[in-house]
PAVOTI-199573 format. One record per residue (C-alpha): x, y, z; residue in three letters. Coordinates in steps of 0.05 Angstrom, whole numbers, plus 32768, in hexadecimal, padded with zeros to 4 digits. Example, Ala and Ser with C-alpha at 12.3 -4.5 7.8 and 13.67 -1.06 7.14 Angstrom:
PAVOTI-199573
- east	north	up	code
- 80F6	7FA6	809C	ALA;
- 8111	7FEB	808F	SER;
***
This chain:
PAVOTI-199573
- east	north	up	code
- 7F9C	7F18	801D	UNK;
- 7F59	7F30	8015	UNK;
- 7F62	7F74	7FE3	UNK;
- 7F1C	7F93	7FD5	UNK;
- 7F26	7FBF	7F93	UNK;
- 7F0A	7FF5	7F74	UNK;
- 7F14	801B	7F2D	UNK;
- 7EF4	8067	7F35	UNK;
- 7F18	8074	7EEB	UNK;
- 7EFC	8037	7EC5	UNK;
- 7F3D	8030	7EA8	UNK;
- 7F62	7FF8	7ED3	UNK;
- 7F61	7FB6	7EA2	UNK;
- 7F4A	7F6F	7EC7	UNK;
- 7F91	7F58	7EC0	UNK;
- 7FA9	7F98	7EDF	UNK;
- 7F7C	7F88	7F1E	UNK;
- 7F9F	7F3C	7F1D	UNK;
- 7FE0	7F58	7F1C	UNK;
- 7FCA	7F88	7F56	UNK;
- 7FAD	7F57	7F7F	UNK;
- 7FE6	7F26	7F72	UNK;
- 8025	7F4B	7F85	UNK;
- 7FF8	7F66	7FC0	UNK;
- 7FF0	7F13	7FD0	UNK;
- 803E	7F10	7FC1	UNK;
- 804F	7F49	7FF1	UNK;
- 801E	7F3C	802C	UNK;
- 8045	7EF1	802B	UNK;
- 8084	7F13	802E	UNK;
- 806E	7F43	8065	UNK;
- 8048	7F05	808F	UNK;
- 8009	7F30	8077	UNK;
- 7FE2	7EF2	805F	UNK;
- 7FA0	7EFA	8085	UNK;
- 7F96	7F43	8082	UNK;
- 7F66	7F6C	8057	UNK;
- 7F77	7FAF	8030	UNK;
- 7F55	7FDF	7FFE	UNK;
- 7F6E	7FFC	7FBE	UNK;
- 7F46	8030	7F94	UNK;
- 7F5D	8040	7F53	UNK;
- 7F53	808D	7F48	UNK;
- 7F5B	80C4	7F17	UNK;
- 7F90	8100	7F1D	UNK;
- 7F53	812E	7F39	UNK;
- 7F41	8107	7F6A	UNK;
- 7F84	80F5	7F7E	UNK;
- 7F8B	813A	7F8B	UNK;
- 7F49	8144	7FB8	UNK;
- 7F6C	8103	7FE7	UNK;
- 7FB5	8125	7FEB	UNK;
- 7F90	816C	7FFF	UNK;
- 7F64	8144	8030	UNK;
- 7F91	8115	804F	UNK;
- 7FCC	8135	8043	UNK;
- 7FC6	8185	803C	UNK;
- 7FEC	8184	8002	UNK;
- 7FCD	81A8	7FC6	UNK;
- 7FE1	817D	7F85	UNK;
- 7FD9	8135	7F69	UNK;
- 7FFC	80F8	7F81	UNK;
- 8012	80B3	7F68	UNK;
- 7FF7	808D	7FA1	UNK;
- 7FD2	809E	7FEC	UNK;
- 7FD5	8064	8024	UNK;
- 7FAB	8069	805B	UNK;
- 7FC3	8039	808E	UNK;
- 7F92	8020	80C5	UNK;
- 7F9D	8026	8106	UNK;
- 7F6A	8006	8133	UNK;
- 7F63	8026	817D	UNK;
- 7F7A	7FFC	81B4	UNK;
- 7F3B	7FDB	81D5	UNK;
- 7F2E	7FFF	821B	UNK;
- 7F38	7FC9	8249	UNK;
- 7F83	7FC6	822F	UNK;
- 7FB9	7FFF	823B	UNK;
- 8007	8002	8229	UNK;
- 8021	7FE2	8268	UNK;
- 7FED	7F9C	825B	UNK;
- 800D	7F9D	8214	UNK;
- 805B	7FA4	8228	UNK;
- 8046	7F71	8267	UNK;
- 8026	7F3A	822F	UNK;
- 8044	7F4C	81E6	UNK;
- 8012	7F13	81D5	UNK;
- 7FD9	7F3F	81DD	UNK;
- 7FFC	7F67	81A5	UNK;
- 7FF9	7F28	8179	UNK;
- 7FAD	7F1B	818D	UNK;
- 7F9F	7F6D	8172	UNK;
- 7FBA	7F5F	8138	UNK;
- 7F92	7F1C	811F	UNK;
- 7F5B	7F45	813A	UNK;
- 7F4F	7F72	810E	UNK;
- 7F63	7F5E	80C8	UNK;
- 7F59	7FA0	809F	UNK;
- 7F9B	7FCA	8097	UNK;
- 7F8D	8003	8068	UNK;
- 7F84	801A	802F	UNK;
- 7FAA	8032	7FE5	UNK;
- 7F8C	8060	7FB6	UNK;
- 7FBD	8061	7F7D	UNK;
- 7FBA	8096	7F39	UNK;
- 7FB9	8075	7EFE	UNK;
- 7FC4	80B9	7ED1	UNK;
- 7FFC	80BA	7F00	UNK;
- 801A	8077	7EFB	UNK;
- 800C	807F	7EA7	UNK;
- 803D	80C1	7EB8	UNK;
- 8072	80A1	7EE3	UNK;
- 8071	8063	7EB3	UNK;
- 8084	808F	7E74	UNK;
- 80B4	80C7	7EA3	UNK;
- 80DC	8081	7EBD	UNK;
- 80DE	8063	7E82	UNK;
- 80C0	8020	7E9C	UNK;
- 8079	7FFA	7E90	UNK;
- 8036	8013	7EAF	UNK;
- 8032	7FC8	7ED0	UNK;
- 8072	7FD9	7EF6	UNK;
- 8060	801F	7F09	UNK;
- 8019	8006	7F1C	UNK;
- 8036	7FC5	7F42	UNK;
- 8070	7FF9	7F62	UNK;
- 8032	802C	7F7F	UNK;
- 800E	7FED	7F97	UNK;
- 8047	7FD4	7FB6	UNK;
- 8065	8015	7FD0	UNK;
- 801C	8028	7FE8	UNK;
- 801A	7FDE	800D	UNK;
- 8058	7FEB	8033	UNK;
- 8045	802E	804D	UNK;
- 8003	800C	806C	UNK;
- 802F	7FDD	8089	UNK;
- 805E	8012	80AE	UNK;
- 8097	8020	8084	UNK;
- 80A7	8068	8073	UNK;
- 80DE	8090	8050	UNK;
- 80E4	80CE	807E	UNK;
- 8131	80B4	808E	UNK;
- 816E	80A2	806A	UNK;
- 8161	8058	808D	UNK;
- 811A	8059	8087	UNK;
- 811F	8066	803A	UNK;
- 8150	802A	8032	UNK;
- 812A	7FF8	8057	UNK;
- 80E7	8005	8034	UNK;
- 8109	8009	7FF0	UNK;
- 812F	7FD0	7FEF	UNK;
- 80FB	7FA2	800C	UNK;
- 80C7	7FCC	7FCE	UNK;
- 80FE	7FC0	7F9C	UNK;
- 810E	7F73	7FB8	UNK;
- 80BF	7F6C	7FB1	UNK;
- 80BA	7F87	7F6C	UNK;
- 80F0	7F63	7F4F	UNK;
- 80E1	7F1C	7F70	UNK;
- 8097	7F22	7F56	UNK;
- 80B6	7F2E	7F13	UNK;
- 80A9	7F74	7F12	UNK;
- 80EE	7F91	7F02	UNK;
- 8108	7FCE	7EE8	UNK;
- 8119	7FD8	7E9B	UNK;
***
């Protein structure tokens, strides 16, 4: 998987960036995710802020903001061609290889690490991770939702070595 990443707080160590890009490798395998593309931006608490009022409307800091990517539907197809051929679904898809983007806090992940008692690799890799699945379509808005996206983050996580303390 092609990740294309950028530190905005100049604080985000070379080995930090491996570990990014290499559970990000390690989950697009899992996910069948191999030949897509992503972004991640490293930011500050402030300007985590500015995305979550922008994107989000809500007024306050958070850990990490996915923007998933959603390519319109090319004009000469409509819903009936793609429930008619679900190959043409398959032929989108390796179309267009870029599926979002991450912009993960690091003054927030340095918070969560210390509040949850674990390392800031594990809170960085869980953001990256948690931020990866999102762009991918999993959500936690239901009881089933929640357990599917964790367990699949957690199963992740652990396999990659990242486990909890």
């Amino acid at each position: 998987m092609y990740v294309e990443m950028v530190d905005e707080t100049g604080q985000v160590s070379p080995e930090m960036m491996k570990q990014t890009q290499d559970l990000l490798d390690f989950a697009a395998e899992k996910l069948g995710k191999e030949k897509k593309e992503m972004a991640v931006t490293f930011v500050t608490n402030e300007r985590s802020h500015q995305l979550n009022l922008q994107y989000r409307e809500t007024d306050r800091p958070t850990d990490v903001i996915s923007l998933e990517y959603k390519p319109e539907m090319p004009f000469y197809f409509d819903e009936e061609d793609l429930v008619e051929n679900p190959e043409l679904i398959e032929m989108l898809d390796e179309f267009d290889s870029f599926i979002g983007e991450l912009f993960i806090s690091v003054d927030k992940a340095r918070e969560q690490a210390e509040d949850y008692g674990h390392s800031f690799e594990r809170e960085m890799g869980f953001l990256a991770v948690h931020g990866f699945l999102h762009i991918n379509g999993y959500d936690h808005y239901s009881p089933e939702e929640e357990k599917e996206m964790f367990t699949l983050q957690e199963e992740i996580l652990t396999t990659y070595g990242l486990k909890r303390q």
